[in-house]
Legacy VTK file of the C-alpha trace (Angstrom):
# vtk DataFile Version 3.0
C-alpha trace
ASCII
DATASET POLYDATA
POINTS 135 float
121.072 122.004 116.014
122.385 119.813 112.966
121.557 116.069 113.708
124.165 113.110 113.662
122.896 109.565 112.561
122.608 108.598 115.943
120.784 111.861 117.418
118.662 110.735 114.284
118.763 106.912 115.931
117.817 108.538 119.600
114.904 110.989 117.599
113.305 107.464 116.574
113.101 105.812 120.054
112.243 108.822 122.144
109.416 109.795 118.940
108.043 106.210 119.915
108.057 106.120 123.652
106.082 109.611 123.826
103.658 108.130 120.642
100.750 107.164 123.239
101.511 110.481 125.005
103.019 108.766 128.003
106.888 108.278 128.137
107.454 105.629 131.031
110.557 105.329 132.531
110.851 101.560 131.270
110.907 103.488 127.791
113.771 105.923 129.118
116.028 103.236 130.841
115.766 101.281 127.338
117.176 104.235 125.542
118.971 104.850 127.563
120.516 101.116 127.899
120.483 100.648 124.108
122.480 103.809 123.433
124.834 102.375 126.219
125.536 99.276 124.620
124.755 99.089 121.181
127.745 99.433 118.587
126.204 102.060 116.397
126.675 104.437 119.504
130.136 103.137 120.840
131.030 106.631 119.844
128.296 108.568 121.326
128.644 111.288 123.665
126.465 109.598 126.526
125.590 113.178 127.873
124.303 114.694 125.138
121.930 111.817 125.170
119.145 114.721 127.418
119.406 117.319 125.784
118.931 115.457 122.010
116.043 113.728 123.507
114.578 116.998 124.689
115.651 118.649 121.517
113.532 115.838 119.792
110.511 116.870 122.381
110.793 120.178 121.536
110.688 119.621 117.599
107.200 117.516 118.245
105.947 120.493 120.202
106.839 122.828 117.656
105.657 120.837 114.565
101.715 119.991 114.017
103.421 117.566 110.940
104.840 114.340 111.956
105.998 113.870 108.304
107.995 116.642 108.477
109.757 115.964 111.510
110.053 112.423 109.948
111.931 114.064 107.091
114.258 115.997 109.255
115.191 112.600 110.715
115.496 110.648 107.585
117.852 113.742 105.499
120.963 112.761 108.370
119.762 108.903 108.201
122.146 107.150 106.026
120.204 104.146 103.791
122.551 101.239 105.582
121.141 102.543 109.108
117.150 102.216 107.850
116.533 99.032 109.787
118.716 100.106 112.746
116.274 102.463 113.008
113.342 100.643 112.257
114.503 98.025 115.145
115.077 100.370 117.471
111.438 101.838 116.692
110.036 98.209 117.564
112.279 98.020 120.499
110.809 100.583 122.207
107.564 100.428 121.435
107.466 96.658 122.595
109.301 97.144 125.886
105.586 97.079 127.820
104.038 94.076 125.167
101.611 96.792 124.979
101.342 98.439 121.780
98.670 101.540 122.129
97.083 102.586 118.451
99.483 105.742 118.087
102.750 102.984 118.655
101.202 101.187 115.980
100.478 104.183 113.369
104.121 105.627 113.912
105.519 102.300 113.142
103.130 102.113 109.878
104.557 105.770 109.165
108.066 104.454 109.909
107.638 100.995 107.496
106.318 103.429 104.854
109.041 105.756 104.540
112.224 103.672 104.874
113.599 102.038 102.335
113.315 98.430 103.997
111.781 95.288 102.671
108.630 94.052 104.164
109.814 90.631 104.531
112.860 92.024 106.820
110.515 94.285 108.989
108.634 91.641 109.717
111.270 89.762 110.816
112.196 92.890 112.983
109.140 92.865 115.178
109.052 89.136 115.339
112.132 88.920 117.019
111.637 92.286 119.437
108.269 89.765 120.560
111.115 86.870 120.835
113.211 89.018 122.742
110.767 90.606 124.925
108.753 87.708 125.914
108.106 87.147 129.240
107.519 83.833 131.363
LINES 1 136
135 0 1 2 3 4 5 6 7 8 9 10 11 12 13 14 15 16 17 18 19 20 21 22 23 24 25 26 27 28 29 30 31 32 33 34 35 36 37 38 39 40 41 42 43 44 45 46 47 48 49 50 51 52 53 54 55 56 57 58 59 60 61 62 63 64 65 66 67 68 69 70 71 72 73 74 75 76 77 78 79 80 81 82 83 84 85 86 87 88 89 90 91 92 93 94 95 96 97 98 99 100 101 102 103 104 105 106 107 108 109 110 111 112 113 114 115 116 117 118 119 120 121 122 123 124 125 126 127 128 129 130 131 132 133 134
């Protein structure tokens, strides 16, 4: 299967909701809300949104190297969509305030290999904490 952008977008949020090995369904309805409304996906084909999530699965499974399914992410990734994807990343990791040690080592693997400022992905997750805050 040849990967659009945003199957590449959808590959970063479902790689970070199964990071701690447990994919809750607070994780799933945020994909699935985010891929509903955001503008990068007003174009998206809202039932193929499965199947490229359990395409993405299936890669993991298949694929002892992170990097390398990292790399088959990042070759359909166009440069301008880096921090989309980085903020979508944080999204979903933050969507319990409970970031396990494998959230935060995919998000270190994430910050390493896009092309993204450090200044602005700070400013990513300091906002998704903003955003996400609860009373």
């Amino acid at each position: 299967m040849t990967l659009s952008p945003q199957d590449a977008l959808v590959y970063f949020m479902v790689i970070t909701a199964a990071a701690d090995q447990a994919m809750t369904d607070e994780e799933l309805s945020r994909i699935s809300a985010l891929v509903d409304r955001l503008p990068i996906f007003e174009n998206y084909n809202m039932s193929r949104l499965s199947n490229v999530a359990d395409d993405c699965i299936a890669l993991m499974h298949s694929s002892s190297d992170l990097d390398r399914v990292l790399d088959v992410m990042l070759a359909v990734l166009p440069e301008r969509l880096e921090d989309t994807a980085y903020a979508l990343a944080v999204e979903i990791a933050a969507v319990d305030l409970d970031l396990k040690q494998e959230e935060l080592r995919w998000l270190e693997m994430i910050r390493d290999r896009l092309r993204i400022d450090r200044l602005v992905t700070a400013a990513i997750e300091r906002a998704a904490r903003a955003r996400l805050r609860r009373a």
